[in-house]
DSSP file (Angstrom, degrees, kcal/mol; ACC not computed):
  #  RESIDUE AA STRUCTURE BP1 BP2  ACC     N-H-->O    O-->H-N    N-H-->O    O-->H-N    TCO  KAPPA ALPHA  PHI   PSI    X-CA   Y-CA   Z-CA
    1    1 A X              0   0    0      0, 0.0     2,-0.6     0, 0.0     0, 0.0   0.000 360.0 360.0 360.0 141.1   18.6  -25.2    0.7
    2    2 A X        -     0   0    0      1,-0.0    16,-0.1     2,-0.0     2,-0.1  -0.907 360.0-141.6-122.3 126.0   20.0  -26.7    3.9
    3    3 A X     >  -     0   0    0     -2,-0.6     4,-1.7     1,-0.1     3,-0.3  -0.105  25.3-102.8 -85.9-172.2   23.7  -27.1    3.8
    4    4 A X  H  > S+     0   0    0      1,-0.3     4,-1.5     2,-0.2    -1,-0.1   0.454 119.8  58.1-101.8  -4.2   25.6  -30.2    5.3
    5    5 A X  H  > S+     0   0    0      2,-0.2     4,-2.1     3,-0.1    -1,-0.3   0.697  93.2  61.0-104.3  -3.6   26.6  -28.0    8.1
    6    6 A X  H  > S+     0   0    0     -3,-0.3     4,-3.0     2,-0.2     5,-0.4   0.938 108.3  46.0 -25.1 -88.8   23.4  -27.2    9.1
    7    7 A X  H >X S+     0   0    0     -4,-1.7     3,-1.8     2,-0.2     4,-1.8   0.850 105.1  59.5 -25.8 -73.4   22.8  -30.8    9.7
    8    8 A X  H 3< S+     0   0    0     -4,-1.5     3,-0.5     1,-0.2    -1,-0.2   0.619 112.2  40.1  14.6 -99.5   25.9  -31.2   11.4
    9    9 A X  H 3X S+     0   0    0     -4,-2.1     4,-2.3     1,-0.2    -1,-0.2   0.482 110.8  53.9 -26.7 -38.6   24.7  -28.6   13.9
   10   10 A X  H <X>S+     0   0    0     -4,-3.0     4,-3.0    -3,-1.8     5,-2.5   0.830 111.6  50.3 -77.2 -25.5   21.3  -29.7   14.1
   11   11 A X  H  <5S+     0   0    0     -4,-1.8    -2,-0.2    -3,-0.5    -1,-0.2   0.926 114.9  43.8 -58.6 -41.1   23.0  -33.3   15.0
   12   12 A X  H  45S+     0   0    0      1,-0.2    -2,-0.2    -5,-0.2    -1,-0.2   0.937 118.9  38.5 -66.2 -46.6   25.1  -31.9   17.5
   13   13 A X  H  <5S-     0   0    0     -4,-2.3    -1,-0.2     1,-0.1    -2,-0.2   0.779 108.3-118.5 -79.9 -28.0   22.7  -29.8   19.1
   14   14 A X  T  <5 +     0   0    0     -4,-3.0    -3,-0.2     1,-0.2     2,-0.1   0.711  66.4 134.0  90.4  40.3   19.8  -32.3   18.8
   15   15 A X      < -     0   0    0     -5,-2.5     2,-0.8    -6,-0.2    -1,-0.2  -0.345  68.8 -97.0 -97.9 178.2   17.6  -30.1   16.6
   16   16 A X     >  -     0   0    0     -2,-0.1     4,-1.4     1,-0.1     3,-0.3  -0.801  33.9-138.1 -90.5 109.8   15.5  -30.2   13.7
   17   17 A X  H  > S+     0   0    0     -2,-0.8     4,-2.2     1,-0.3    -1,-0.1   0.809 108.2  62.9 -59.9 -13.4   17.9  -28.8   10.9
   18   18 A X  H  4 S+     0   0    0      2,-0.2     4,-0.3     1,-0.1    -1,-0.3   0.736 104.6  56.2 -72.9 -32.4   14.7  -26.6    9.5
   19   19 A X  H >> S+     0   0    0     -3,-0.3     4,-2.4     1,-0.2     3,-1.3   0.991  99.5  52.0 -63.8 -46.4   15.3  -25.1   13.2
   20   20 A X  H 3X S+     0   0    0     -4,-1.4     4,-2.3     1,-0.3    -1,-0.2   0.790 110.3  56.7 -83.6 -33.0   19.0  -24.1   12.8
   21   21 A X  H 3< S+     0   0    0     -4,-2.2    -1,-0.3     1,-0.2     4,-0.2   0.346 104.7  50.0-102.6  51.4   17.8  -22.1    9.5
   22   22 A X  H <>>S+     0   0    0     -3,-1.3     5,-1.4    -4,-0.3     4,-0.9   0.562 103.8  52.4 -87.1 -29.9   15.9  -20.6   10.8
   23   23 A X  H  <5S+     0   0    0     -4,-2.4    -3,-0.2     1,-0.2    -2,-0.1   0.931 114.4  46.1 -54.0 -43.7   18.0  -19.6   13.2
   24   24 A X  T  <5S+     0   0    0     -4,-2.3    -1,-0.2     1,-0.3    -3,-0.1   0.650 100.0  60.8 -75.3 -13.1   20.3  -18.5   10.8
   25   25 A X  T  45S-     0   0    0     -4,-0.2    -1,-0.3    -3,-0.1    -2,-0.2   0.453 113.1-119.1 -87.5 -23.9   17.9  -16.7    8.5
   26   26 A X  T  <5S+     0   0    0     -4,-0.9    -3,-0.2     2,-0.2    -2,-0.1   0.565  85.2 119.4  94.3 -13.6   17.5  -14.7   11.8
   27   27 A X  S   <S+     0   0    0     -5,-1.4     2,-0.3     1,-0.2    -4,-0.2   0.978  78.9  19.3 -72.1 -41.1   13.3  -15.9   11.6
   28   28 A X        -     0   0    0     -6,-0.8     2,-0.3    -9,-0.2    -2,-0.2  -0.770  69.4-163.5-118.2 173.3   13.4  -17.8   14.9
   29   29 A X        -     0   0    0     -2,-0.3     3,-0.1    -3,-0.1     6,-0.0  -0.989  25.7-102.3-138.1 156.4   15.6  -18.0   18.1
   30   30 A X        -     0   0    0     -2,-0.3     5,-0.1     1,-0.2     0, 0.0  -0.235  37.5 -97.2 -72.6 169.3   16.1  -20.1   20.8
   31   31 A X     >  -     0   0    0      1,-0.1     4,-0.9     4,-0.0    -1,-0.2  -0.224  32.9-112.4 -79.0 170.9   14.8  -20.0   24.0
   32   32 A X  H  > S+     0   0    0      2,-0.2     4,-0.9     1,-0.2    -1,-0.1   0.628 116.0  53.4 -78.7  -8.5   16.9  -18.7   26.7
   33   33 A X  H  > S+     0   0    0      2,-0.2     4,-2.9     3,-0.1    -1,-0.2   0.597 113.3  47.0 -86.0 -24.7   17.3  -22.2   28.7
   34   34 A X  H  > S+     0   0    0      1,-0.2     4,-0.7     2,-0.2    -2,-0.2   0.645 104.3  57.5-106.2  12.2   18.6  -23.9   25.1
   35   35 A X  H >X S+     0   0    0     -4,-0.9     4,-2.8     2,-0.2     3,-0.5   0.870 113.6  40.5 -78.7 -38.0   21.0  -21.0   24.5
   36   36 A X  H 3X S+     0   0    0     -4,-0.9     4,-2.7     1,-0.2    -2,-0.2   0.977 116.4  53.9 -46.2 -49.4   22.6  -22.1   28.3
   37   37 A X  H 3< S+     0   0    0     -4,-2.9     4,-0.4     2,-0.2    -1,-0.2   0.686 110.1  41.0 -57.4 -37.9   22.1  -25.6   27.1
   38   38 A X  H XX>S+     0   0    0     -4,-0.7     3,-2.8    -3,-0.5     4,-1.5   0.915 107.6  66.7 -68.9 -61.4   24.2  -25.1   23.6
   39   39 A X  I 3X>S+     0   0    0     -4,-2.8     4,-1.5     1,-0.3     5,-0.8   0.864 104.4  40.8 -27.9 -49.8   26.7  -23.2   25.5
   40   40 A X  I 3<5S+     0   0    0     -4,-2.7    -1,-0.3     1,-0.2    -2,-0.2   0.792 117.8  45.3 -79.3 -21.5   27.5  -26.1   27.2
   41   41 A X  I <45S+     0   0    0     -3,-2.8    -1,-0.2    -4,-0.4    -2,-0.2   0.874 124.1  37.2 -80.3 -26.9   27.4  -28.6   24.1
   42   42 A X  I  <5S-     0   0    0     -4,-1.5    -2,-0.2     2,-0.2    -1,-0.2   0.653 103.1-131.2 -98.6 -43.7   29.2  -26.4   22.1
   43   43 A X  I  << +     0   0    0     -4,-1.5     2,-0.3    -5,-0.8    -3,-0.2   0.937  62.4 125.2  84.5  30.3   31.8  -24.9   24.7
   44   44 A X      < -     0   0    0     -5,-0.8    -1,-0.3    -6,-0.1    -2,-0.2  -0.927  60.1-104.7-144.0 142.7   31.2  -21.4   23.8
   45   45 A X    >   -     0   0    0     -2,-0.3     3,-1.2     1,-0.1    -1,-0.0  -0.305  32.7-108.0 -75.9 169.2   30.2  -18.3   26.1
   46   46 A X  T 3  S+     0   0    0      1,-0.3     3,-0.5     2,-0.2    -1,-0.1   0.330 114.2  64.3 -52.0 -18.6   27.2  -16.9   26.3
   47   47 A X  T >> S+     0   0    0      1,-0.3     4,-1.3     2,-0.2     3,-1.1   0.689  83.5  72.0 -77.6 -23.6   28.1  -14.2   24.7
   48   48 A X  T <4 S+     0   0    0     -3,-1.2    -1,-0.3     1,-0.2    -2,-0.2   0.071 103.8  48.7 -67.2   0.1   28.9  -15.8   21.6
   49   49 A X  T 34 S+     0   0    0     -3,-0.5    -1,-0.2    -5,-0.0    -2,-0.2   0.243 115.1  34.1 -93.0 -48.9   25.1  -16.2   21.3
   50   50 A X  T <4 S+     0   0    0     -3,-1.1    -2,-0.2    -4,-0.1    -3,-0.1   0.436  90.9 114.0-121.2  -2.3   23.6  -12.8   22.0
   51   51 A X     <  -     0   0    0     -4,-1.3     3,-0.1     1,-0.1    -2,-0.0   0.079  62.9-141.7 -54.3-166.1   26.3  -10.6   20.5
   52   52 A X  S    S+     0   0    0     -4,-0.0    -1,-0.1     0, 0.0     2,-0.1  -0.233  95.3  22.6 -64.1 -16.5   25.7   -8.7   17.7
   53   53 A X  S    S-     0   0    0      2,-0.0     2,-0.4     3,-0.0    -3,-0.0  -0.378  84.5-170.0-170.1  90.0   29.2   -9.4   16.2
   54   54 A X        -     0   0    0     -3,-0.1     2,-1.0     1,-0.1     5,-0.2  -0.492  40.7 -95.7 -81.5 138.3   30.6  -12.4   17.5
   55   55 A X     >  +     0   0    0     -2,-0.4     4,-2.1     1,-0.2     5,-0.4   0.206  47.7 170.2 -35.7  80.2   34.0  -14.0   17.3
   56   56 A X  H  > S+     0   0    0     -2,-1.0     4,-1.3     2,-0.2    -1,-0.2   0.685  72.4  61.1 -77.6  -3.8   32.6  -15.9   14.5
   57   57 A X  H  > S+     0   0    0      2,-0.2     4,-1.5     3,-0.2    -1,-0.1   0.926 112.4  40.8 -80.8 -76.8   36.9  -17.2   14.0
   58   58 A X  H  > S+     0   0    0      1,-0.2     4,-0.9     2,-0.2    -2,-0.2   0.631 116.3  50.1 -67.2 -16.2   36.6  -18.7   17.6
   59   59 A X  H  X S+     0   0    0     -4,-2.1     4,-4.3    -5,-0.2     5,-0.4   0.885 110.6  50.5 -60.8 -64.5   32.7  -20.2   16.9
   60   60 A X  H  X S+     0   0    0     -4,-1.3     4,-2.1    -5,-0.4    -2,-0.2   0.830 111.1  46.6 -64.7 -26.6   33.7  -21.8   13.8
   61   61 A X  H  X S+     0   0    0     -4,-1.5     4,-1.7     2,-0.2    -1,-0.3   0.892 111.1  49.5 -59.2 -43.6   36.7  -23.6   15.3
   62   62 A X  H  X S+     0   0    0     -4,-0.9     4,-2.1     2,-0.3     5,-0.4   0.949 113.1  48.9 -64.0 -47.7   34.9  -24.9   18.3
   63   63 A X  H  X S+     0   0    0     -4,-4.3     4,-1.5     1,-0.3     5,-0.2   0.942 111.1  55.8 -36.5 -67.8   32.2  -26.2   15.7
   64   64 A X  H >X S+     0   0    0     -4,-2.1     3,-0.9    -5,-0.4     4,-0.6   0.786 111.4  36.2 -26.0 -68.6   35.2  -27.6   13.9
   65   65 A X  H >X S+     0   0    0     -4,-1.7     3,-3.3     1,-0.3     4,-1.5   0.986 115.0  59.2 -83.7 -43.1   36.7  -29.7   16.7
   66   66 A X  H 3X S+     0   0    0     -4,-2.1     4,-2.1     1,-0.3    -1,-0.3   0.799 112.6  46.0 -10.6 -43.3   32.8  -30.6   18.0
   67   67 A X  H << S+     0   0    0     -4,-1.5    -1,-0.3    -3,-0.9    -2,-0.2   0.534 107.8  48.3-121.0 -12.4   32.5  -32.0   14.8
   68   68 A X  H <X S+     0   0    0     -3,-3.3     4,-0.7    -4,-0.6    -1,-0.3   0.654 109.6  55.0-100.6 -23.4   35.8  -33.9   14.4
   69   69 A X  H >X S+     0   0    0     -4,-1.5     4,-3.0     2,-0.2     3,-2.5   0.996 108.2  53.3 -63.2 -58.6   35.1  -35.6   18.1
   70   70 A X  H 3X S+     0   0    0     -4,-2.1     4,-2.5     1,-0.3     5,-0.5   0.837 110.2  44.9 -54.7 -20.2   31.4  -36.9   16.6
   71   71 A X  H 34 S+     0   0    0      2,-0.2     4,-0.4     3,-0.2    -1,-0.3   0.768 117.6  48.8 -99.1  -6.0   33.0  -38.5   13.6
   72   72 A X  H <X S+     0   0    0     -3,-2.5     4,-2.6    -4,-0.7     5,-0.4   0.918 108.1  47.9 -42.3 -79.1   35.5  -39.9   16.0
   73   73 A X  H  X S+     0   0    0     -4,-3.0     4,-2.5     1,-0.2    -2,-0.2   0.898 117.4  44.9 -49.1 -48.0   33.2  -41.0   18.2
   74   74 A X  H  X S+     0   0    0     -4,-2.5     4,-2.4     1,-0.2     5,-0.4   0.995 112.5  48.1 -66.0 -39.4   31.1  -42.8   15.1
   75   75 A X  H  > S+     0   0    0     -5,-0.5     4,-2.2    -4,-0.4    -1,-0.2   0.961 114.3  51.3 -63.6 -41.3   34.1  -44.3   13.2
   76   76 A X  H  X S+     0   0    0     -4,-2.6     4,-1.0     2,-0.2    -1,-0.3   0.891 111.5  43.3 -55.6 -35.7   35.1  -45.6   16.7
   77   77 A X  H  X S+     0   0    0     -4,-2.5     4,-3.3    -5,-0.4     3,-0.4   0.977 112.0  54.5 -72.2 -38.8   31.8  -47.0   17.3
   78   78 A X  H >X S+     0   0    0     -4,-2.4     4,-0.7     2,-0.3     3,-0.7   0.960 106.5  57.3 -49.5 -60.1   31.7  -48.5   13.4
   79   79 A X  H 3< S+     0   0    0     -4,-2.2    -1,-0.3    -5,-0.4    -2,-0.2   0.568 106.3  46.6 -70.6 -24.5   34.9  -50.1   14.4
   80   80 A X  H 3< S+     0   0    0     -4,-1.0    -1,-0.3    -3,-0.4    -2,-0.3   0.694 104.4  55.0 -76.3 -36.2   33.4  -51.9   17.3
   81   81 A X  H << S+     0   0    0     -4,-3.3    -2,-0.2    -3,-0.7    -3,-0.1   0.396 105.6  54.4 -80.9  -7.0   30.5  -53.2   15.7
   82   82 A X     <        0   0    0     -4,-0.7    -3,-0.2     1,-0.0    -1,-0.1   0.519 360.0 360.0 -80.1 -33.1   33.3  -55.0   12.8
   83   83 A X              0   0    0     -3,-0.1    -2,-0.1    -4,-0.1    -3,-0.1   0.311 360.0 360.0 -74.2 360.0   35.0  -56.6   16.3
């Protein structure tokens, strides 16, 4: 079952949400150009990526505010298209 933060992610990142579990199930990984490339959407070092036990506190926050700008950004846009 693919949870609604799955999606999210896969929104953010501008995946296929079957990609991101996989990721998470540990069956695939990304390449090494779209872990630079997430770093940068995401805002989180590189290490945060390849660790084996990552600040998963300081991931889930960054997700967190990522994820409150896109529903910013839509409710703003929604709110322009009503004008």
């Amino acid at each position: 079952m693919i949870s609604r933060s799955d999606a999210e992610l896969a929104e953010i990142l501008k995946v296929d949400r079957v990609t991101v579990t996989r990721w998470k199930n540990q069956t695939r990984f990304p390449k090494f150009d779209e872990v630079l490339k997430y770093e940068e959407i995401l805002g989180l070092p590189f290490e945060c990526f390849i660790s084996r036990e990552p600040n998963l506190e300081a991931i889930k926050e960054k997700l967190e505010m990522q994820l409150r700008a896109v529903k910013k950004a839509i409710k703003e846009k929604e709110q322009e298209s009503l004008i």
